[in-house]
N, C-alpha and C positions, 0 to 999 in steps of 0.2 A: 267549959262545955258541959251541958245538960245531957242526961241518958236521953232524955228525946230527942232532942238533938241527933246525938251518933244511933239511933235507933230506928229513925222515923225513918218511912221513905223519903227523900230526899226532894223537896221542892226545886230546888236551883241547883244545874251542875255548871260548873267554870270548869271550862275543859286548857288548854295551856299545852300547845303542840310546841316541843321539845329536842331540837337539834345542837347536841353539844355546848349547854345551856351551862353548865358548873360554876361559871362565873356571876350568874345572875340569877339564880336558883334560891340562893341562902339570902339574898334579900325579899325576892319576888314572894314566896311562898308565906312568909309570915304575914306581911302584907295583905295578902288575895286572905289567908286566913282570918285576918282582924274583918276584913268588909266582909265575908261572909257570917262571922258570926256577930258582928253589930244587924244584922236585917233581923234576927229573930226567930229563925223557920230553917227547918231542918235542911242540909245540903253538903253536897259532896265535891269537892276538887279532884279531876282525872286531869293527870299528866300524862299527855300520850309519849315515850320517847321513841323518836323518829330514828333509830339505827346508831342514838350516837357514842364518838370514840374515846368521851374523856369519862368523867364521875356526875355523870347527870342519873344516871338510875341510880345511885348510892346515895345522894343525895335525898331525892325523893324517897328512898325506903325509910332512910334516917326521920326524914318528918312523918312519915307516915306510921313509922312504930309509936309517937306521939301522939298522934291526931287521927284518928281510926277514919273522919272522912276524909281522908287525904290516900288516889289508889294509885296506882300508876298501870299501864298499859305500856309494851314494849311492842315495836313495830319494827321490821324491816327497815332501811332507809332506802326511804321511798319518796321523799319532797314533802313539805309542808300539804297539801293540799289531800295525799292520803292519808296523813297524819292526824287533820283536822276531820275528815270523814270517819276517821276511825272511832274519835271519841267521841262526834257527835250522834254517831250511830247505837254509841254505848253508854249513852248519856242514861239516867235512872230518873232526873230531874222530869216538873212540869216544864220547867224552862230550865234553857242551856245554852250560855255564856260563852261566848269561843274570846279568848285572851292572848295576847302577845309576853311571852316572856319577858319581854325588855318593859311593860308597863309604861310603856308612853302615854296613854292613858290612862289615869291613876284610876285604883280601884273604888273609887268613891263614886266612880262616874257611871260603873256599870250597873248601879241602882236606877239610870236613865233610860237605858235598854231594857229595863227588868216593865219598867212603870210605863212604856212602850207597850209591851205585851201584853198586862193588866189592861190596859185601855182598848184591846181590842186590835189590836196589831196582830198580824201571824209571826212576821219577819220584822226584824228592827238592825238597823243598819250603822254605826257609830258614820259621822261625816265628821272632816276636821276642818276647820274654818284656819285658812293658812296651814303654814309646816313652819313655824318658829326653829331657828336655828339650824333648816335644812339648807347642805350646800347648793349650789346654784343650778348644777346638773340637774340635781333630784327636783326640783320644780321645776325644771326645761320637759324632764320625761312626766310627770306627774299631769301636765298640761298637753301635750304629746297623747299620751295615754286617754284623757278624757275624751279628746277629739275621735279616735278610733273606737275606744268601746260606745258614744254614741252613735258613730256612723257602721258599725258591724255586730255590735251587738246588743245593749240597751239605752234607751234616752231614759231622760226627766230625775239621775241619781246628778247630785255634787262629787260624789266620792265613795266609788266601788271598791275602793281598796284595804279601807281600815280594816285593821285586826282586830277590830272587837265589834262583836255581834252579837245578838239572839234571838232564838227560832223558840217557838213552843214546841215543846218534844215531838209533836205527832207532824207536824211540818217539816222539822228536822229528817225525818224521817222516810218522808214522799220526796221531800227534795234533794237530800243526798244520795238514797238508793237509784234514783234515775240519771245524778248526773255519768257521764260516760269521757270525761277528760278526768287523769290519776283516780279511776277506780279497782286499783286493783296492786298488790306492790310491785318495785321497780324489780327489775331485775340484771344487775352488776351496778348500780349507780354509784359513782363514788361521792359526787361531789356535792354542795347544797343543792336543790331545786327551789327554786320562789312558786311557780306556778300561777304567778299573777293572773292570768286568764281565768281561772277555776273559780273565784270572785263571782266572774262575770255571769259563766255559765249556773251559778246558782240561781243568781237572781233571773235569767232568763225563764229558767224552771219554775222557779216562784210563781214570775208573773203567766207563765202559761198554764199553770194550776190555780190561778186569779185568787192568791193570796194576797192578802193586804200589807204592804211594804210599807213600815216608817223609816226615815232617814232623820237621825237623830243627831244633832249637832255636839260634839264633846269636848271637853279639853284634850292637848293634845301636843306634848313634845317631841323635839324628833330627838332619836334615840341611834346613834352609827349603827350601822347593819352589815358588816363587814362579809353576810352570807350573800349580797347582791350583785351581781356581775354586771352591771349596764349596759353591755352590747349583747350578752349571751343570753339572758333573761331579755331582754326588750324583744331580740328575735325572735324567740321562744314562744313569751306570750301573743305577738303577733302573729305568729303562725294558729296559734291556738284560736283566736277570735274569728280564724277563717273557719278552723272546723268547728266551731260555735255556728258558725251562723250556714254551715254546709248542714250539720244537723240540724238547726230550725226546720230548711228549706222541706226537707226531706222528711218530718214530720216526729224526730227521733224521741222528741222528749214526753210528746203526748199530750192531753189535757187541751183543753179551748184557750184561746188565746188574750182572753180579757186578762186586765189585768186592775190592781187598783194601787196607787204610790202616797205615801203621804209624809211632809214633811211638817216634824215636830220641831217647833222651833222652844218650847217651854211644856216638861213636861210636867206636871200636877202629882203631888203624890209621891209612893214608892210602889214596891212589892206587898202584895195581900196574902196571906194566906186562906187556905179555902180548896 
């Protein structure tokens, strides 16, 4: 790593919301660390950790006494979906990467999302073309899913759910301060929260502030997720997509309602610096 490098302001932050992660920690981090330093341009990894109860902040201090861009962020357990507002609110980046700890999409991919945003995108959206390897439920609800959030809260997306994304910081920024589902921490939560819905409601923001959305096609393994409850989460987020769209009605989120979607099916290039 160059002084410029750990010196510079940081072009790209990979943010990595972090719920008793200690098993997948000491692979993922070296990893997300090689892709960021083959791009060439200064950048920072924030590990937000979500409340948790094993050696997931020890971990992250351990790389981080190594690798000065590497921070971490400890948060209340509060659900994935304040976890991911935390860091992208404290993102330092031009652009900022939101990542899956489990790395079902390998980090080579998120140079896709990066060259999304170079081209004029605001928001870039990872889509996974299939779920290879996922059991049969998880496509029973994956499809389930698609049908409701078109019909309550956005059309024209493949796949609102991937965990990897990127906004340009100042997007980032209009768009998470406004959204109003998990903004704020939980209070006595024991258990995971998925917060599947919070997806939704971003891009709804998005498009009502007529930011320009790519939906960017990725590679994409499935990766067991043993934080997911299929009847508790499924009800959850469908409760959540009513007050999605009880806020549209009612005018909560603000901004005109145009919107613009674009789907990259090959995207040209990488990250620029500039």
């Amino acid at each position: 790593m160059n002084d410029k490098q750990s010196t510079s302001q940081p072009v790209v932050s990979i943010i990595i919301p972090a719920y008793n992660e200690a098993s997948r920690l000491p692979a993922t981090l070296p990893r997300v660390l090689a892709f960021a330093e083959s791009l060439g341009l200064p950048f920072e990894i924030v590990v937000v950790d979500d409340g948790s109860t094993d050696s997931t902040r020890q971990i992250v201090r351990e790389v981080a006494a190594a690798h000065p861009e590497v921070r971490l962020i400890e948060n209340p357990h509060s659900g994935k979906a304040f976890t991911v507002r935390t860091g992208m609110l404290r993102a330092a980046g031009r652009y900022a990467v939101q990542a899956d700890a489990d790395l079902s999409t390998p980090p080579s991919e998120f140079a896709r999302l990066i060259a999304a945003l170079d081209a004029g995108a605001h928001v870039a959206i990872g889509s996974r073309a299939g779920r290879p390897g996922a059991p049969w439920y998880r496509n029973v609800m994956s499809y389930s899913w698609r049908v409701l959030v078109a019909t309550l809260g956005v059309r024209g997306f493949q796949d609102t759910q991937c965990g990897f994304k990127a906004y340009r910081a100042e997007t980032a920024r209009q768009v998470f301060s406004r959204a109003l589902l998990y903004n704020a921490p939980a209070q006595g939560l024991k258990k995971a929260r998925v917060t599947a819905a919070s997806d939704v409601e971003l891009l709804v923001i998005a498009r009502r502030l007529s930011y320009t959305i790519a939906e960017v096609p990725l590679e994409w393994n499935y990766a067991e997720n043993t934080k997911i409850s299929p009847v508790r989460d499924s009800l959850c987020a469908f409760v959540d997509l009513l007050r999605i769209s009880w806020h549209v009605v009612r005018g909560a989120y603000g901004g005109p309602a145009g919107y613009a979607v674009a789907v990259i099916d090959d995207v040209p290039g990488g990250p620029q610096a500039g």
